[in-house]
N, C-alpha and C positions, 0 to 999 in steps of 0.2 A: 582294931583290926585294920591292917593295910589295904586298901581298893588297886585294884589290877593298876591304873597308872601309876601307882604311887612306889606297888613292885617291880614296875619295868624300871624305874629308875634304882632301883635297890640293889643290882647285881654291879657292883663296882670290882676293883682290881683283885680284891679280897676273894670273890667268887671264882676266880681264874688261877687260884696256884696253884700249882702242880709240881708234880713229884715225877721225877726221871724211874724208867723203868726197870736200871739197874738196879737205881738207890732201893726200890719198891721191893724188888725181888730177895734183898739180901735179908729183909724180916720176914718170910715168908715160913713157917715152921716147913720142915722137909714131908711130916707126916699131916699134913692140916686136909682133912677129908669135908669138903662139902659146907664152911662155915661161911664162905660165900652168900650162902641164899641163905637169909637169918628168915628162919618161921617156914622152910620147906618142909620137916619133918619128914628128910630124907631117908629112908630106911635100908639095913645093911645089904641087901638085893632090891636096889630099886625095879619097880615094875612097869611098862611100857604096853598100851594096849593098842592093836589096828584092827579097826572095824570098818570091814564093808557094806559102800552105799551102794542097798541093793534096788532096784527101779524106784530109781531116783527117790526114795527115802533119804533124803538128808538128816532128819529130827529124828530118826530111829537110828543112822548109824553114830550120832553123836550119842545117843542113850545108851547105846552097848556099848562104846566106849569108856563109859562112865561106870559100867556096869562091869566090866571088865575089870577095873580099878577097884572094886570092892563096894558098888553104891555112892551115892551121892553124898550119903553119910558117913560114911569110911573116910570121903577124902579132903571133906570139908567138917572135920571132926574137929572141935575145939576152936570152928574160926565162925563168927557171928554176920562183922560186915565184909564182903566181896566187892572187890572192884572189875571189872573183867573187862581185855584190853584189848580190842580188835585190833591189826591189822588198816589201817583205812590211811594210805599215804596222801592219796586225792582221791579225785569225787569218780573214779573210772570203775566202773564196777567189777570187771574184769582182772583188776590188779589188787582187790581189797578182799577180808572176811565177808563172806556171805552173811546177811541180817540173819538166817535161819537156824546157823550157826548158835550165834550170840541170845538168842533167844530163847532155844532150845535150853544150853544152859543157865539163864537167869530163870526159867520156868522151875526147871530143877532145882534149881537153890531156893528159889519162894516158896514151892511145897514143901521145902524143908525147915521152911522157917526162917532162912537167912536173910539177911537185910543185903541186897543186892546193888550196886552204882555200875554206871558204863562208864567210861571216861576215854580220849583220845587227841594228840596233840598232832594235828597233820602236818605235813611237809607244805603245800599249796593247794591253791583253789583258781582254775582256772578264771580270770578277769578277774581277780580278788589280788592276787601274789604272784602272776603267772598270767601274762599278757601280750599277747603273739609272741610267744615262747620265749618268753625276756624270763625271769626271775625276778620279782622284788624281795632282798630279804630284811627283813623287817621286824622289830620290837614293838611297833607301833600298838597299841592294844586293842584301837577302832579296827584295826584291821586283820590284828589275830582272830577277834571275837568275830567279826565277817567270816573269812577263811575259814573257821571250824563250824561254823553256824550253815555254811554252804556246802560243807561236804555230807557233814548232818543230812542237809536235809535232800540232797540229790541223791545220796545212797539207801534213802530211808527209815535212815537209825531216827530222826526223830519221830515220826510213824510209831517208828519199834517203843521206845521209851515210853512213849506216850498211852501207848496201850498196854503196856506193862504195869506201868507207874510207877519206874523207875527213874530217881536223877539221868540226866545225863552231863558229864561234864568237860569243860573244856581246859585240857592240862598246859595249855599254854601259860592261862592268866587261874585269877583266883589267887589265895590267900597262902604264900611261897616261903619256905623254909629253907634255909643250908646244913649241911648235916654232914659232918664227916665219912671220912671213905676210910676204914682202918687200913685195910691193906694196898691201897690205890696202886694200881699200875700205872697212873697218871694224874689221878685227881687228888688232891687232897681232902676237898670237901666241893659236893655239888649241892647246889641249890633246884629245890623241886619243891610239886606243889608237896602242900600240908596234907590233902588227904592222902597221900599214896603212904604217909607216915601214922596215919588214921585207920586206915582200915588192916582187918583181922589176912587178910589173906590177898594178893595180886594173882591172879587167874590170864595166862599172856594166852591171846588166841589170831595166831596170826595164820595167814595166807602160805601155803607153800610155795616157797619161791625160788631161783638161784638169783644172784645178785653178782654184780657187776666190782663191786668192792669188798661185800663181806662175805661171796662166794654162795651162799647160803643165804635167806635170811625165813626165819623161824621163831622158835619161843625165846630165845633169846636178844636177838639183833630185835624183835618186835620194841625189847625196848627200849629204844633210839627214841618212840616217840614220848618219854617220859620227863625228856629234856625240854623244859618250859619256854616258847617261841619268846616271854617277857623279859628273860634272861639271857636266852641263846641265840634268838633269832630261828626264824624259820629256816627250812634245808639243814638248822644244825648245820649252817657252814661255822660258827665260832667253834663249835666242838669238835667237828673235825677237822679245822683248820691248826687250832692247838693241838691237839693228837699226833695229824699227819709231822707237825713238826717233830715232834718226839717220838719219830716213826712206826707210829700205832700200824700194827697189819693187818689190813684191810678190815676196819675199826674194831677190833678185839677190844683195846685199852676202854674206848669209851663205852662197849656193852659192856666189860665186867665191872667196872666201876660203878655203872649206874645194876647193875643186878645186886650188887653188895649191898646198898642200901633201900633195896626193896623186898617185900618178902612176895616173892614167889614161888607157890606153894602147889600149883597147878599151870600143865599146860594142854593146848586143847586144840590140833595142829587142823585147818582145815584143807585138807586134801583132796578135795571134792573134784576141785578144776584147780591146777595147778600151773605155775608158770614156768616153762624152762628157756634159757639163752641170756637176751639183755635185760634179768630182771632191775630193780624190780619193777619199771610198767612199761618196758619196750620188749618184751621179748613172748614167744607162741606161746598158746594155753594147750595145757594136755590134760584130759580126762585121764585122774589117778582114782577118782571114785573111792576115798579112801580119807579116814578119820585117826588120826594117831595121839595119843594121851598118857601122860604119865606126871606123876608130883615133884618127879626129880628135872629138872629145868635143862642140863645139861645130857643125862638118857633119854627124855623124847626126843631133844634134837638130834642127837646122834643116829636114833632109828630111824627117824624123818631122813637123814640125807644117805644114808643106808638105800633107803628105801628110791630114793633120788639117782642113784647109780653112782654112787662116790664110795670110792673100799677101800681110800686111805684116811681115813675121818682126821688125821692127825695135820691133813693136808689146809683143811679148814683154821681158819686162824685163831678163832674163836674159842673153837677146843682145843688145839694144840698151848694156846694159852691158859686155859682153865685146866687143864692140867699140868702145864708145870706147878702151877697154884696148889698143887697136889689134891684138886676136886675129882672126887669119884661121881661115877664108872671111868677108867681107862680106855675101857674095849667094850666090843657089844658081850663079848664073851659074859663079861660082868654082869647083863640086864637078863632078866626074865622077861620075854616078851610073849604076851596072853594074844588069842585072836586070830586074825592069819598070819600063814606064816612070812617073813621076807620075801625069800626065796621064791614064792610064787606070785607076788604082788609089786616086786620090784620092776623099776623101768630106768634106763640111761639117760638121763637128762641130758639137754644140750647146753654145757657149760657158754656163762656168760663170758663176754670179751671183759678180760680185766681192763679196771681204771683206775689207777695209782691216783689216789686225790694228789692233787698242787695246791699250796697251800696259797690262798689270793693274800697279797699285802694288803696290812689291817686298813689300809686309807679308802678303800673303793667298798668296805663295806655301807651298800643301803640301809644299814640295819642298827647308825646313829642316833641314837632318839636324844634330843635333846630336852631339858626342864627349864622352862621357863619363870621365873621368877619377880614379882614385881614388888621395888625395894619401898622404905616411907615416902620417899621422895620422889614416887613413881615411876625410878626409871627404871626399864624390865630388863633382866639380864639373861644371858642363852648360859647353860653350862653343861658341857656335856661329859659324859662315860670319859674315865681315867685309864681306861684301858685301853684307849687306841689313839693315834694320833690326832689332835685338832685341827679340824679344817678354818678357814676364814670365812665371815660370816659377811653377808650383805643383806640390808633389805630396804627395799624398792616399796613404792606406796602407785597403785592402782589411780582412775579417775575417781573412783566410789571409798579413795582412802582405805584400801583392803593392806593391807600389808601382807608382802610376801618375800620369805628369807631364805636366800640360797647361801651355798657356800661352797668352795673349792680347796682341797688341800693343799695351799701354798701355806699354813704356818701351825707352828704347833702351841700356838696360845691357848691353854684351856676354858675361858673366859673371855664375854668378847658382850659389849655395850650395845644395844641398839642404836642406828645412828638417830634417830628422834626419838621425844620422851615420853608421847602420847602411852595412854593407859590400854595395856593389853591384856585378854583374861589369861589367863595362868592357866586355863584347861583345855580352853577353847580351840586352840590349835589341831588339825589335822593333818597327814603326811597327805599331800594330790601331787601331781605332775602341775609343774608351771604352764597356766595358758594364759597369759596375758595381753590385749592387741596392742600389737605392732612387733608381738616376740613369739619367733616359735614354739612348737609345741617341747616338752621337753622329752629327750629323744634318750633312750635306757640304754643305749651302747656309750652315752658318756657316764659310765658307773660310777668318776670320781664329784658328778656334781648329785648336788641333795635338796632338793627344794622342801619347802613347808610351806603355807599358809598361816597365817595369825589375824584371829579374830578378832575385833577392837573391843570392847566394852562400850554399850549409849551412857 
């Protein structure tokens, strides 16, 4: 088995082809109903349930939710292990799934005998990846494993887990598979972790939000976060950056791609506190008091943003795309929806300021990890990712003999010598900011320079 550093170098050129959306659509069967979400166990009137949180029962309107759906057994019939996917972009509590949420349902599924995992790949972590509103984005896997380990535990999922006794996991790193996309609207094959290809059933429980890019974001857009930081970098700026080129609208291409090769089988929309305007974490909270549910991945969202004050659902990019895909429901006409009714539960959200992603030139990504390598003849060699251009490497030795390598994109040499031959570890290495005396601190509005540290071997 691969160790998390050893997959962040794994995702090479091979991991990044794509398929143009033309080319994608012309094998697309005309009548292909729902084959999308493999293991949804979508049925011919999918069913959507909305239950109200009545004084502030949160764990009781998730239950009738559940319950609405036919039991807990009904909807996790024939699926053993559960992975269930919060919502948690950063550590603000305000802008993520409620723990009560998430907990509710892992309780449900334990008394039912399921074997239950959490799992979440966040965007950032304040002074982790996100440092006086700078962005680092990053492969680095000391610093994934921070990042997710901090949102963890400022949000209180690890509390939760812990008292459960359930895993919790971090989908950034861990032990990472590539898997084809049969019908890619842009990917041909993504690489993700191994358990999401592991487990019996994906359960998305995301935050109700409007969003800034994908209009929406819900049980579907939830998973963006399934996209592994070792391979993609955090912000998923490579994935939408390759997207935004092959003008994904407003990331459709990269949610249904990655929804193809998961099975999501349930969704579990938490509408409790909702966000409307600049989601997803700049924008007001509105008390929706309200739990929305159903197995078909593409009908809860629909009712969700329904329920959000949006009456052209086709306007959303996400479903206007899943359904040329020819995924059912079409319309709400199509869904049975159990519980209360729309109609009296619905509110007008205040649409988010669109933001057409720009795609950054691949040289100024922070998110080059380079592999160090030390030859027989001990001298160490830098080699990095074939997927974006080679910067030129420098490195400079400290009073304490610390070595430290920056490098600037003047060449595109993908190989590049230490200038001394002294012995470096090969692991040792971590991504910091250069402070070295007599040289400034290094300052994150020059995105094109990269500093490392390298640790010497006694």
């Amino acid at each position: 088995m691969k160790t998390p550093r050893q997959n962040a170098h794994a995702c090479t050129r091979r991991s990044f082809l794509r398929l143009g959306a033309g080319a994608a659509l012309l094998f697309v069967p005309a009548n292909r109903k729902g084959a999308l979400f493999a293991g949804s166990g979508e049925p011919a009137t999918p069913v959507v349930s909305i239950a109200k949180v009545r004084n502030g029962d949160l764990p009781a309107a998730v239950e009738e939710a559940i319950d609405l759906l036919g039991g807990i057994q009904q909807v996790t019939a024939g699926k053993q292990r559960i992975l269930l996917k919060p919502n948690l972009v950063a550590e603000g509590a305000a802008y993520t799934t409620k723990p009560a949420v998430i907990r509710t349902l892992a309780r449900l599924m334990l008394d039912a005998g399921k074997e239950v995992l959490i799992g979440e790949g966040s965007a950032y972590a304040t002074g982790v990846n996100l440092v006086n509103d700078r962005p680092y984005v990053t492969r680095c896997p000391d610093l994934l494993e921070r990042l997710q380990q901090t949102v963890f535990d400022r949000l209180g999922y690890t509390a939760l887990a812990r008292s459960l006794g359930v895993p919790l996991l971090n989908l950034h790193l861990g032990d990472l598979v590539t898997v084809p996309v049969p019908q890619g609207l842009f990917w041909k094959e993504i690489t993700l972790p191994r358990i999401l290809t592991e487990v019996d059933l994906l359960c998305s429980v995301p935050m109700m939000k409007t969003h800034q890019m994908a209009t929406v974001t819900l049980g579907l857009k939830n998973l963006i976060g399934c996209y592994p930081g070792a391979c993609y970098g955090t912000f998923r700026y490579w994935v939408h950056d390759q997207c935004a080129l092959k003008s994904s609208p407003g990331t459709a291409f990269e949610i249904l791609d990655m929804a193809q090769v998961n099975k999501l089988g349930l969704t579990v929309i938490d509408g409790s506190t909702a966000m409307q305007g600049d989601g997803p974490v700049g924008g007001s909270l509105l008390a929706m008091n309200l739990i929305v549910a159903g197995t078909s991945p593409l009908a809860a969202d629909m009712v969700a943003a329904r329920l959000m004050g949006f009456t052209n659902l086709d306007a959303i990019p996400q479903f206007a795309w899943a359904h040329k895909l020819g995924l059912r429901p079409a319309t709400l006409e199509d869904i049975e929806v159990r519980g209360e009714k729309i109609a009296e539960v619905q509110r007008n959200f205040v649409r988010a300021t669109p933001y057409p992603w720009v795609p950054y030139s691949p040289e100024i990504y922070p998110s080059l990890q380079p592999k160090l390598e030390v030859g027989p003849d001990q001298k160490a060699v830098i080699t990095w990712d074939d997927a974006a251009p080679m910067p030129r490497p420098r490195i400079e030795y400290d009073a304490d003999q610390k070595a430290s390598l920056s490098w600037t994109n003047q060449s595109a040499g993908p190989r590049a010598y230490l200038e001394r031959h002294s012995r470096l570890h090969p692991t040792g290495w971590r991504r910091v900011p250069l402070a070295a005396p007599g040289r400034a601190e290094f300052d994150m509005t020059q995105a094109t320079n990269q500093f490392f540290r390298l640790r010497k071997l006694d």
